[in-house]
N, C-alpha and C positions, 0 to 999 in steps of 0.2 A: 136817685139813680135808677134811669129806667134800663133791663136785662133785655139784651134780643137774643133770640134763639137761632142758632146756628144749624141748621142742617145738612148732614152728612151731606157730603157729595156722593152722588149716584156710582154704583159702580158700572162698570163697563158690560154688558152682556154676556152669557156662556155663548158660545156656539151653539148649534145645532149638532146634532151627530149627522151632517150633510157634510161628505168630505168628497174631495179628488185626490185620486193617489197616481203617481207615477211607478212602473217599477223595471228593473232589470233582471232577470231572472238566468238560471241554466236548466234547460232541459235533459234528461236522459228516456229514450222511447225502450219499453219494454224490447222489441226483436224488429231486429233489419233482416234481410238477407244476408246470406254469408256471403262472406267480401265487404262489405258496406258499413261493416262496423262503426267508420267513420260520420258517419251522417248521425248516427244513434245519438251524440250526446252535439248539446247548442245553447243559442245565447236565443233570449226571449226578449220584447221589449213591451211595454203596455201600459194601459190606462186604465181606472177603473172608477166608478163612481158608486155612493154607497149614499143611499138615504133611510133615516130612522124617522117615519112617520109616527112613531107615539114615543115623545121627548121621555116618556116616566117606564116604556119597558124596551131596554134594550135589543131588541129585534129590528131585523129590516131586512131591506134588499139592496142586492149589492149588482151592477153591471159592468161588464168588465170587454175590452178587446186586446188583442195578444199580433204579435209578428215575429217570425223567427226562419231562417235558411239556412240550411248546412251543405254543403257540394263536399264532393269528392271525387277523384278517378278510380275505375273501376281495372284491372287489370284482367283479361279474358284469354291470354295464350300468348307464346312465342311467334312473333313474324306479328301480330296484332297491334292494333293502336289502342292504349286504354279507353275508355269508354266515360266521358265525364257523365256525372248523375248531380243532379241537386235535386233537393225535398224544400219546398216553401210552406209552410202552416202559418195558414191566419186562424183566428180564434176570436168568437164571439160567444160568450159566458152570459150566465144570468140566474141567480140564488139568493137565498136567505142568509144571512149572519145575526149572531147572536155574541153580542159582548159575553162574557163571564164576569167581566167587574166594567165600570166605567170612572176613569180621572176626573174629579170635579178638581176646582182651584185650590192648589195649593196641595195636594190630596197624592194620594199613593200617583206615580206618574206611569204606572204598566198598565197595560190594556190585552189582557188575553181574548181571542177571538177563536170562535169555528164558523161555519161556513158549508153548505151542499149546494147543488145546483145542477142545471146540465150546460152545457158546452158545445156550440157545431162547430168541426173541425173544418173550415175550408184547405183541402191538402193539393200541392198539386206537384207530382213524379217527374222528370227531367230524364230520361236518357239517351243525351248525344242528341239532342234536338227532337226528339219524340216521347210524348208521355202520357197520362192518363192525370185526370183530376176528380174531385169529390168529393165530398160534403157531409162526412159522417156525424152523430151527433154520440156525444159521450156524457158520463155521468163525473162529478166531482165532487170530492171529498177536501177539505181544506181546515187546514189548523194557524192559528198567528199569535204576534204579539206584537204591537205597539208600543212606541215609547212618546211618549205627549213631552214636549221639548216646552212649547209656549202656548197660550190660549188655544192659538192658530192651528200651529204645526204640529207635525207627528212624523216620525221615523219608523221602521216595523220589519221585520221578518214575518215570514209564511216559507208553510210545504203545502203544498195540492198536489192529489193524487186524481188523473182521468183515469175512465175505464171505460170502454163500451166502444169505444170506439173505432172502428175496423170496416175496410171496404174490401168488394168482392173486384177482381180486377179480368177480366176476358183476355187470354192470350192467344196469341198466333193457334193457329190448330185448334182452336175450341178448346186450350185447356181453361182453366179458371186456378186466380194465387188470392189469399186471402192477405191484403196487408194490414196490419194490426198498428193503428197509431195511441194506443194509450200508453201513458208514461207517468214521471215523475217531478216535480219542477220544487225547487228552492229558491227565493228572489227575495230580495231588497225593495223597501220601499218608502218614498217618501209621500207625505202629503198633506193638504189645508185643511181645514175647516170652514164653514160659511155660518 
């Protein structure tokens, strides 16, 4: 009786730590103006892409772009027509992350993360048809957790924290108002692996 050897079948490959994330987020900005309250807190939408060029140390870089608008009417006196305002922020990001642990197969499925970086705010002011725009660049601070679903996929939370970021604005009369866009953001996120 002649025996043949049977060999495993190959398993399927890990991923890479190359992922694309989608997310939805809400923003809250540190200070509006008074009156404006309104605009202070929004909805955020983004992409973000993350590559770990050395598979054995959990570090990399992460890229990321953001969009989000909030309007409001502004009310300025009796006999007056309120004054609409909208704030548009784009956002282009770009840092380092650092896993705290990483899910192999079959294996713990949480993924703690942190994250710094810096951030240019493309911002641009609306009032009643006249505005100012700008491009400040801020620093960020960023905490997460993922939850690895299947080989693939992953689901996750994050907080990021900007800072630094604030423009100088020229007003009627030569005065000058400093608007300060750092803030606060909490978001949902999903995304693959490659």
């Amino acid at each position: 009786m002649q025996r043949v050897a049977v060999e495993p079948a190959p398993s399927s490959p890990e991923p890479s730590y190359a992922t694309l994330n989608v997310y939805a987020a809400d923003r809250q900005l540190d200070q509006v103006a008074e009156g404006l309250e309104d605009i202070a807190q929004f909805d955020i939408v983004g992409a973000e892409g993350i590559v770990l060029p050395w598979p054995q140390v959990p570090l990399g870089f992460e890229f990321g772009a953001s969009y989000g608008s909030s309007a409001t009417s502004l009310a300025i006196g009796p006999g007056f027509a309120p004054l609409d305002v909208e704030l548009t922020l784009i956002g282009v990001s770009a840092g380092l992350r650092l896993y705290l642990y990483r899910a192999g197969p079959g294996g713990f499925p949480l993924e703690p993360f942190i994250a710094a970086g810096v951030t240019k705010v493309y911002a641009n002011v609306d009032v009643a048809g006249l505005g100012f725009a700008d491009a400040p660049t801020g620093n960020y601070l960023r905490a997460g957790l993922q939850l690895r679903l299947t080989r693939w996929l992953h689901v996750g939370i994050d907080y990021r924290r900007l800072a630094g970021a604030s423009s100088t604005v020229q007003l009627d009369g030569g005065n000058a108002a400093t608007v300060d866009f750092d803030n606060d953001q909490v978001g949902l996120f999903v995304g693959v692996r490659f």
